[in-house]
C-alpha positions in Angstrom: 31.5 -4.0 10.7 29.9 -1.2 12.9 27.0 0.9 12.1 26.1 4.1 13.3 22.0 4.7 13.0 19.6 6.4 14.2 16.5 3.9 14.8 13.7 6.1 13.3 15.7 7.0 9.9 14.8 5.7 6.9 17.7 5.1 5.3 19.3 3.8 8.4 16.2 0.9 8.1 17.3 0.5 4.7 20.5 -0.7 5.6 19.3 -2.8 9.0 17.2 -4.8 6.6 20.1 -5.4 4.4 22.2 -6.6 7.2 19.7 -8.9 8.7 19.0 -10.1 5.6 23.0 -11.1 5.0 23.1 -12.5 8.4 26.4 -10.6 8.7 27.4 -9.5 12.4 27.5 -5.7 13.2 28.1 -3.7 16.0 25.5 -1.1 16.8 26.2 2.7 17.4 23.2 4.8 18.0 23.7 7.7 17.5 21.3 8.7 20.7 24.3 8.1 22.6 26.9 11.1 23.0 30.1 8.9 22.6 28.6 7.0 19.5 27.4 10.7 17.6 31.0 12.2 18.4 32.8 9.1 16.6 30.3 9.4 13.9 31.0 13.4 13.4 34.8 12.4 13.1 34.2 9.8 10.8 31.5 12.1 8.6 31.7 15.0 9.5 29.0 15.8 6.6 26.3 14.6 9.3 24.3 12.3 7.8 23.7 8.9 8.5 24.1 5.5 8.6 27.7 5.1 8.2 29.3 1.9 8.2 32.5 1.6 9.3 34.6 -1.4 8.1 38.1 -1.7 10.9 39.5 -4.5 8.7 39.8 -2.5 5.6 40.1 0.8 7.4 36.9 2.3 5.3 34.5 4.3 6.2 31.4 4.1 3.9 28.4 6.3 3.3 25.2 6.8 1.9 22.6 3.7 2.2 22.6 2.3 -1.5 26.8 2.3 -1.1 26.4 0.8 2.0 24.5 -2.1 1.0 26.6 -2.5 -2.2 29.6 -2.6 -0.4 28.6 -5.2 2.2 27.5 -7.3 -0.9 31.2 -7.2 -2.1 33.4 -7.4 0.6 30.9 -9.1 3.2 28.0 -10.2 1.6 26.4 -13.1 4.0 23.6 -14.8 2.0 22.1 -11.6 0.5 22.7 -11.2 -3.0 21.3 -7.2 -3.2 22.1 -6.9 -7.3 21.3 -9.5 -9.6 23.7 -10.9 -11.8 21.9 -10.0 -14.6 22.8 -7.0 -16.0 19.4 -5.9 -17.4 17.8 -7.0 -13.9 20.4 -5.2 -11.8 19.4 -2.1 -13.8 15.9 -2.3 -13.0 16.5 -2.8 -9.6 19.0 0.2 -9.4 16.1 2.0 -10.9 13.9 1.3 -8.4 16.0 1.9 -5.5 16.9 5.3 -7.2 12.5 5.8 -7.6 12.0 5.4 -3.9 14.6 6.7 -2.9 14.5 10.2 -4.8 10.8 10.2 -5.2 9.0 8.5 -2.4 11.7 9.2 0.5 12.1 13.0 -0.5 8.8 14.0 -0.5 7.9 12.2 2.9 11.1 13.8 4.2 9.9 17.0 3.5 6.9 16.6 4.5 8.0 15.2 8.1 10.5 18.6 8.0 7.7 20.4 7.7 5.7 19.2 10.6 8.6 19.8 12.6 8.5 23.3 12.2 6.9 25.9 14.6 3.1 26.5 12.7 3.6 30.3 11.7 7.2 29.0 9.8 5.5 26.0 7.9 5.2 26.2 4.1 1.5 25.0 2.8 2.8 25.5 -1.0 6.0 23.1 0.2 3.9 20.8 1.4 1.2 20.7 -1.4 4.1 20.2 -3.9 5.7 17.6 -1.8 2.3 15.4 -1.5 2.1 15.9 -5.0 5.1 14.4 -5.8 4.7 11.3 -3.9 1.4 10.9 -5.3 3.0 10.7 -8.7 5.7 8.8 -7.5 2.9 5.8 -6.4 1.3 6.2 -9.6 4.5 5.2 -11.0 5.9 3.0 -9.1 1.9 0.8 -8.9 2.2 0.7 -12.7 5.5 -1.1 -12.3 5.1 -3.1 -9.7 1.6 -4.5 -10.7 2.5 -8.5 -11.1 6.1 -8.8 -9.0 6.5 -10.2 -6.0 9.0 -7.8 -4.6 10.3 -4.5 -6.0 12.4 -5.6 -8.9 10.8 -9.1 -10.0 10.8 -12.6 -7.9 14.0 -11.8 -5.7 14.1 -10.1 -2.5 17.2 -7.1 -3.6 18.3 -3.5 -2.8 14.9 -2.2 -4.2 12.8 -3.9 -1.2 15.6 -2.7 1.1 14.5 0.7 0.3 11.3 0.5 -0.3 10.5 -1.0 3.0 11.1 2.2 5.3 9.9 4.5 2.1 6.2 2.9 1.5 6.0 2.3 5.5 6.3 6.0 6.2 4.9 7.4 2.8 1.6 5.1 3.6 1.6 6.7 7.8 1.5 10.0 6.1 -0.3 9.9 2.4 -2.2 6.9 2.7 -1.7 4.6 -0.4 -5.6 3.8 -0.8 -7.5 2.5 -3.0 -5.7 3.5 -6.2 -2.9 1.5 -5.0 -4.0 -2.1 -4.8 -0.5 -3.2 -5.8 1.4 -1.2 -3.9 -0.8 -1.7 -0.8 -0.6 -5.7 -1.2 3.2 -5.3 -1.6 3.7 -3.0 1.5 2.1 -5.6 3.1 4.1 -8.8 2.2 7.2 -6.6 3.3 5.9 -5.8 6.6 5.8 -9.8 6.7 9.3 -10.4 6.1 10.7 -11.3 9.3 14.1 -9.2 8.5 11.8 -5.9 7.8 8.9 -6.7 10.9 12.3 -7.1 13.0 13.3 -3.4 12.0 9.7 -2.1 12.5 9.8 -4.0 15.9 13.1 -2.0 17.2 11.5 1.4 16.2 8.7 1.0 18.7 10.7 2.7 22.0 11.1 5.9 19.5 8.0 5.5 17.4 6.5 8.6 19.7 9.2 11.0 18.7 7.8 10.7 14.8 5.3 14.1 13.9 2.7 11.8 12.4 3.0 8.7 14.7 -0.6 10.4 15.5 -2.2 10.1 12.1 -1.9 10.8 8.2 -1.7 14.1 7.1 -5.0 15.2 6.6 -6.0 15.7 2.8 -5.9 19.0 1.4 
């Protein structure tokens, strides 16, 4: 398997937890390095990332939740990302799908916005993005209030993505006091050793990040 990444994107964590978590061997394309970003262009030319690319099958697989799924069929390690359940496998999905779309959006356009020169950033953007992710952790405390991880006892795809959502959600809208769950749960993640290994390799880029600085201040 080889997978191209970028070590301060999200989803790109969200699949580097996944993998260490299988155990199964990858080779490593960052896409920092020209050679590595002009084979991923070819193979996606969409430009988004991680992609994995799987020789022995000849597939080239996309988006992080795919990713992780696919791994889990074809070379799955000791990670078991869906539970056999059905019914838990839907709640899981569900979170995944919750961070995802409502806790990784939001912070993404939030970080977009920082990027921006200051006479071309968007204050109404950014008010309705905060907003959203406020929501979103009102949400997602209600039903995480009594698990261990995401989507009951088991470590699954949910913690995979809530793991580089809640980290950079909390660096920009703190969680605080509203959010004892959530708060307590961010921090047994940061103490997984498969997760704390992923923080630990963002370090040499950690400056490049617009809010590596501090939260955003509250409006």
């Amino acid at each position: 398997m080889i997978l191209y990444y970028h070590p301060l994107s999200s989803y790109c964590w969200k699949v580097l937890v996944a993998l260490y978590e299988s155990g199964v061997p990858f080779e490593r394309r960052i896409l920092a390095d020209e050679a590595a970003a002009a084979e991923w262009q070819a193979l996606w030319p969409l430009g988004k990332f991680p992609i994995l690319r799987d020789p022995v099958r000849g597939e080239t697989v996309a988006e992080a939740s795919i990713i992780i799924e696919y791994l889990a069929l074809h070379d799955p390690g000791s990670f078991r990302p869906i539970p056999a359940d059905p019914d838990a496998a839907l709640e899981v999905r569900l979170m995944d799908r919750l961070l995802d779309n409502y806790v990784m959006t939001p912070v993404q356009a939030l970080v977009a916005d920082r990027l921006r020169p200051e006479d071309r950033r968007d204050p109404m953007a950014v008010e309705q993005a905060r907003a959203l992710l406020e929501r979103a952790y009102a949400l997602i405390e209600s039903r995480i209030e009594g698990r261990v991880w995401a989507g009951g006892d088991a470590f699954t795809l949910a913690d995979c993505a809530a793991a580089p959502a809640l980290f950079y959600a909390d660096a920009i809208v703190p969680l605080g006091k509203d959010c004892p769950a959530l708060t307590a749960y961010l921090d047994r993640l940061k103490a997984r050793p498969n997760v704390a290994r992923v923080l630990e390799e963002k370090q040499p880029y950690w400056s490049m990040f617009p809010f590596a600085d501090g939260p955003l201040a509250a409006h």
